[in-house]
C-alpha positions in Angstrom: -29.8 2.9 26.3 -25.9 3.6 26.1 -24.7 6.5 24.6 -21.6 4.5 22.4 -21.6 1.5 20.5 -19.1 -0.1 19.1 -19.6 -1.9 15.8 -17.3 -4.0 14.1 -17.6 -5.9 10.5 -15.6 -9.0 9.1 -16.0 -10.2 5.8 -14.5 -11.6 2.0 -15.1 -9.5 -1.1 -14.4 -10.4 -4.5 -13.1 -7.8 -7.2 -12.7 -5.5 -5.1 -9.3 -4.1 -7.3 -10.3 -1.0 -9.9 -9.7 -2.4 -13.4 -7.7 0.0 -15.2 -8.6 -0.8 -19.0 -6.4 0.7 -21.7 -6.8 2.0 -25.0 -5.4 0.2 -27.7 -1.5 1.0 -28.5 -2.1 3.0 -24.7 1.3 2.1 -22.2 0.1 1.5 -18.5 1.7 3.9 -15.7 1.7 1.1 -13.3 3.9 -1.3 -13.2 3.0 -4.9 -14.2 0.8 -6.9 -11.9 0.2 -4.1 -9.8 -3.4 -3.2 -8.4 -5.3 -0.3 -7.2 -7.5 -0.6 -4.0 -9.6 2.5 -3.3 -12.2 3.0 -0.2 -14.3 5.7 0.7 -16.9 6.3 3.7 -19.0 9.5 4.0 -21.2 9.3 7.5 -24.5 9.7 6.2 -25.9 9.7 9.8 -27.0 12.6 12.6 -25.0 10.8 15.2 -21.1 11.8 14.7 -18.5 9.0 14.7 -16.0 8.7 17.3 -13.5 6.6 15.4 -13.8 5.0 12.2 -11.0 2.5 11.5 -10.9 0.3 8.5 -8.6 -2.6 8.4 -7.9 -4.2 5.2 -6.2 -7.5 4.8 -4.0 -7.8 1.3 -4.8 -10.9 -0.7 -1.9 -13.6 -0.7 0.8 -12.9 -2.6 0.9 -8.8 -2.5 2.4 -6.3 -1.2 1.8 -2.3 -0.8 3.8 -0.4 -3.4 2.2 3.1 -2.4 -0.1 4.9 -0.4 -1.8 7.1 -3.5 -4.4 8.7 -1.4 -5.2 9.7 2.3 -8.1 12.1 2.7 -8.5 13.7 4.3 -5.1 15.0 5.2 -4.1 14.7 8.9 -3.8 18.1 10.0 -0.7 19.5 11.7 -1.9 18.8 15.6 -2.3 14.8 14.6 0.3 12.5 15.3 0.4 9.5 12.5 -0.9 9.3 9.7 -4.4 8.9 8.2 -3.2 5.4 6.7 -1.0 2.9 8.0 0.7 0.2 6.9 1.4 -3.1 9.1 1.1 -6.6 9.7 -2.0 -9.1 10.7 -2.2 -12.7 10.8 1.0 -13.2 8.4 0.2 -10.7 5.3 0.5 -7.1 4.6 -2.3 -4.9 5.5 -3.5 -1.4 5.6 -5.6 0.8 8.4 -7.7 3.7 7.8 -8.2 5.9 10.8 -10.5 8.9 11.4 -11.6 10.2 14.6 -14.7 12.8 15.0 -16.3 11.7 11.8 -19.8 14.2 11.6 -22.5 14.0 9.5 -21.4 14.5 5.8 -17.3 13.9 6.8 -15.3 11.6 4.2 -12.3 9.8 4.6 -10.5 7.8 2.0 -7.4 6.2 0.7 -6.1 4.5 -2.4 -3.6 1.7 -2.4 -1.5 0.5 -4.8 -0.8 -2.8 -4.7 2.0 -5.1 -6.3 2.8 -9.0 -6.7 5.3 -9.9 -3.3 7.6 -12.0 -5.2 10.4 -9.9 -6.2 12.4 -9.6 -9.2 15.5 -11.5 -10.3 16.3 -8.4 -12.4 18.1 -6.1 -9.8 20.3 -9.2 -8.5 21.7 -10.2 -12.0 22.3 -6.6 -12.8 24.4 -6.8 -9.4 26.3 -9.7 -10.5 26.8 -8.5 -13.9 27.9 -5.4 -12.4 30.3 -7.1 -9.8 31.8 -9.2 -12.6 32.5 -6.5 -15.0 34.4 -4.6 -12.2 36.8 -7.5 -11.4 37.5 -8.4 -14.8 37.9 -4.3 -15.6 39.9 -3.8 -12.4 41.9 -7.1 -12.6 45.0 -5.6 -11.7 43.7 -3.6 -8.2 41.7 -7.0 -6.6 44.3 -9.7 -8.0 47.2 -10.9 -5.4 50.7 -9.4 -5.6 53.1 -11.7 -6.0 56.7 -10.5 -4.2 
């Protein structure tokens, strides 16, 4: 019998997103459309983990805002960091890694998660911005005539 294995997992879940349900007259603290992933693994087993990496794909259409949480914290002597963001197959995703995972370790992180289309808001404020200076400043961008 070998002494490692290596196991690996593919599939779909649906509402997988924490719903964050407000009080009445309550304001959210995220901003609008935005999402919160959260996972968590504890090895429950004798047999320590080597390396536990957890790849998660973002659904179409979003993008990571912020990491929120990344447990446990990647001590001094580590490299990266415990979560990482990057790309696979043409969307957003995040990976989890842990190495030397022993009976009763956790490791965790929390996303949060926002719509990819960006707002129109920060570009008309430019223009609006832009315009006000040239009419304000007529006289430093208008041509000299001799």
């Amino acid at each position: 019998m070998p002494s490692q294995a290596t196991l690996r997992f593919s599939f779909g879940l649906k509402q997988v997103f924490l719903e964050t349900r407000l009080a009445p007259g309550e304001k959210s603290t995220l901003p609008e459309g935005s999402r919160i992933f959260r996972h968590a693994f504890v090895n429950t087993q004798e047999a320590p983990i080597g390396i536990y990496r957890l790849e998660f794909l973002f659904p179409e259409g979003l993008r990571a805002q912020a990491i929120r949480e990344q447990l446990p914290r990647p001590k001094k002597s580590e490299v990266g960091p415990r979560v990482l963001l990057s790309k696979l197959e043409d969307r957003q995703a995040a990976i989890l890694q842990f190495a030397g995972l022993h009976q009763g370790d956790d490791t965790s992180m929390a996303l949060e998660l926002v719509p990819s289309q960006r707002s129109f808001g920060w570009l008309i404020v430019g223009l609006l911005i832009g315009g006000l200076y040239l009419v304000k400043f007529k006289d430093l961008v208008a041509k000299k005539l001799a």
